[in-house]
C-alpha positions as semicolon CSV with decimal commas, in nm:
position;residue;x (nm);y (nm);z (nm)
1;X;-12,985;4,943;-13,911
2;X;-12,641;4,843;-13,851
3;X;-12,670;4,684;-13,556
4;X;-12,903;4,422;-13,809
5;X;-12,630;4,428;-14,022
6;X;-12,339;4,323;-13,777
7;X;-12,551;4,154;-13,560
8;X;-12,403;3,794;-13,700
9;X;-12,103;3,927;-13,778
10;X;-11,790;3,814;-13,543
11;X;-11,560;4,102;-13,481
12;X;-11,199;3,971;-13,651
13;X;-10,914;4,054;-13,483
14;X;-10,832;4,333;-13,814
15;X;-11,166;4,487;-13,736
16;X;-11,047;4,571;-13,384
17;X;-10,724;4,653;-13,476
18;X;-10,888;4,885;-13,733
19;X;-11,154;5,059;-13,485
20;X;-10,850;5,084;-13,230
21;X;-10,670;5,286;-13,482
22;X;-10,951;5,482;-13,547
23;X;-11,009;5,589;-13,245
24;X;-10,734;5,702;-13,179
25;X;-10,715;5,883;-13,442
26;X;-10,996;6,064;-13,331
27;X;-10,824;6,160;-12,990
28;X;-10,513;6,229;-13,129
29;X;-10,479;6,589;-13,071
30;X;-10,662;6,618;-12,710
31;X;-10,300;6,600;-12,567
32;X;-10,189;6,889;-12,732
33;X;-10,564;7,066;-12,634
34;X;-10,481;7,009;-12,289
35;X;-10,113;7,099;-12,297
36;X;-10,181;7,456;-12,459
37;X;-10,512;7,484;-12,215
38;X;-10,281;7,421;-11,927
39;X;-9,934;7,597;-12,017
40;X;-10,123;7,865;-12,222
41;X;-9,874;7,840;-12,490
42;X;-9,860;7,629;-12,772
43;X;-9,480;7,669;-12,849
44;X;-9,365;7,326;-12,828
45;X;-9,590;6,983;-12,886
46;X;-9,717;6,697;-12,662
47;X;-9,483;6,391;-12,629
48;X;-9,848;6,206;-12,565
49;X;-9,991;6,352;-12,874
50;X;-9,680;6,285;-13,121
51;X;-9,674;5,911;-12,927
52;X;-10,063;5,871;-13,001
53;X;-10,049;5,948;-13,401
54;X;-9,723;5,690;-13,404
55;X;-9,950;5,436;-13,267
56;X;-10,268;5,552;-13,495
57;X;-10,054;5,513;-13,786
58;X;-9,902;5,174;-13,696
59;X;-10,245;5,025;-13,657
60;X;-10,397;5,181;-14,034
């Protein structure tokens, strides 16, 4: 169904901006998964993770 619906529809450069930004909201805290998986400690936070929500938030 919305596949019909955006079928026509030419993707505007705001539309990508938007689905950019939500993605990554999506991954934003994978970084900081990984980083506590690896160092099995979550004492301090991911320079990639605090880097990906400045972006996210740029883009909304």
């Amino acid at each position: 169904m919305l596949v019909q619906i955006f079928k026509n529809k030419k993707m505007e450069y705001i539309d990508i901006i938007g689905l950019f930004g939500a993605f990554l909201s999506g991954i934003t805290f994978l970084p900081q998964v990984y980083r506590t998986w690896k160092l099995k400690s979550a004492r301090d936070l991911s320079l990639v993770m605090i880097l990906i929500i400045l972006l996210s938030n740029v883009v909304w």
